[in-house]
N, C-alpha and C positions, 0 to 999 in steps of 0.2 A: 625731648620733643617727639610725639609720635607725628608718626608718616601719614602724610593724608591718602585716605580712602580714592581711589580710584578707580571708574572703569569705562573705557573712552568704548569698546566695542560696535556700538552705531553712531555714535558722533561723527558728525561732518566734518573735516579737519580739510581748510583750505590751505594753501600757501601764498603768501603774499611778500612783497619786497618793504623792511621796514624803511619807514620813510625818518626824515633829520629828526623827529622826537626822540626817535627808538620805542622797542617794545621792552616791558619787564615780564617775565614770567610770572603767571597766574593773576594776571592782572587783564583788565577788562581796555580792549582795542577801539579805535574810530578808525574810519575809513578814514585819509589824507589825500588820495587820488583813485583814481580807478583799477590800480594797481598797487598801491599801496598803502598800510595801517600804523599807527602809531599808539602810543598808551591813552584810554580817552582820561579826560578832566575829571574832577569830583561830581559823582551826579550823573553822569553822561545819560542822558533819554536816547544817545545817538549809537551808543556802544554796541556791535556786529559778532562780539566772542572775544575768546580769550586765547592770550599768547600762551603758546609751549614751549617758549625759551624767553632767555633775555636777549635783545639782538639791539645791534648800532645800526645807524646809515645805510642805506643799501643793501645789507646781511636779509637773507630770505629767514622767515620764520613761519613756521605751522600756526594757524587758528584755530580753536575749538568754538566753531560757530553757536549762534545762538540762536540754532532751527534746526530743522532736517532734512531737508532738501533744496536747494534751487530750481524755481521753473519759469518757463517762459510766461509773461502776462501781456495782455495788450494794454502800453499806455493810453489815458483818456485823458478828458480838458482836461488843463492845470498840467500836464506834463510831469515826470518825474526825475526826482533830483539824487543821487545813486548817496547812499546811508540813513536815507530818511524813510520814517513810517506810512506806509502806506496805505489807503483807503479804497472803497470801491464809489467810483462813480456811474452813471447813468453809459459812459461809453468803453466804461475799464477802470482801471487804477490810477491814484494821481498819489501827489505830498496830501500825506496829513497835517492839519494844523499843529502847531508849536503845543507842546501840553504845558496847562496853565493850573494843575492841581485844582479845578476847581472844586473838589468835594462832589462830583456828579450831575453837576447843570450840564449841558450842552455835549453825555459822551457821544463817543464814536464808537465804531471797532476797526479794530487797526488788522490787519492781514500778516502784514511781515516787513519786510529790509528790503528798498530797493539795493542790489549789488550792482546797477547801472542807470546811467541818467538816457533820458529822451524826450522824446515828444510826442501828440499825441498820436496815436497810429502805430507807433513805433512798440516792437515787440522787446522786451528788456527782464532782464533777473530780476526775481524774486525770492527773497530767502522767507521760506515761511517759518512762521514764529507760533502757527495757531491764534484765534483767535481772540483777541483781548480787549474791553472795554475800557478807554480812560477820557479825563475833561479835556474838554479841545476850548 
């Protein structure tokens, strides 16, 4: 088996507390609380990066997030729910709608991850992802 290619050098690497799923190494994460990530499901649209260890309950483990940065955003109507994609509305950023594969009817652009929930007014993380088109 060869070794996989690696070079984390500007990657984002958060830490977070794993939460009762646990995390697997090089496997794709979901946020479980505001403080803690677990392995996401098949599929995940919700998934925030990727574990650098395999960890149990509790056990802290490093993230290789899936952006570059964190920044402050002002939430707008519709409020924001901390692991979910984000949008720009007419007062700030809100949730994106659920994505529904529709082959291109109705896209959006999505911003980034919120890494915190709020409301509107309220200033909250944002992991950005770059901007990206999908069906809503």
């Amino acid at each position: 088996m060869t070794a996989p290619v690696q070079f984390a050098g500007k990657a984002l690497v958060l830490q977070y507390t794993t939460a009762a799923g646990g995390c697997t190494i090089g496997e794709g994460v979901v946020f479980a609380s505001d403080t803690t990530v677990q392995d996401a499901g098949a599929a995940s649209d919700l998934a925030v990066g990727i574990a650098a260890s395999t960890t149990v309950a509790d056990a802290l483990v490093d993230v290789y997030m899936f952006g570059y940065s964190v920044i402050p955003v002002t939430v707008g109507t519709g409020g924001a729910t901390r692991g979910t994609k984000a949008v720009l509305v007419g007062d700030g950023f809100t949730n994106a709608a659920a994505h529904d594969s529709d082959g291109g009817v109705g896209n959006t652009s999505v911003y980034g991850v919120f890494m915190q929930s709020g409301v509107a007014t309220d200033r909250v993380g944002l992991l950005l992802t770059g901007t990206d088109s999908r069906g809503v």
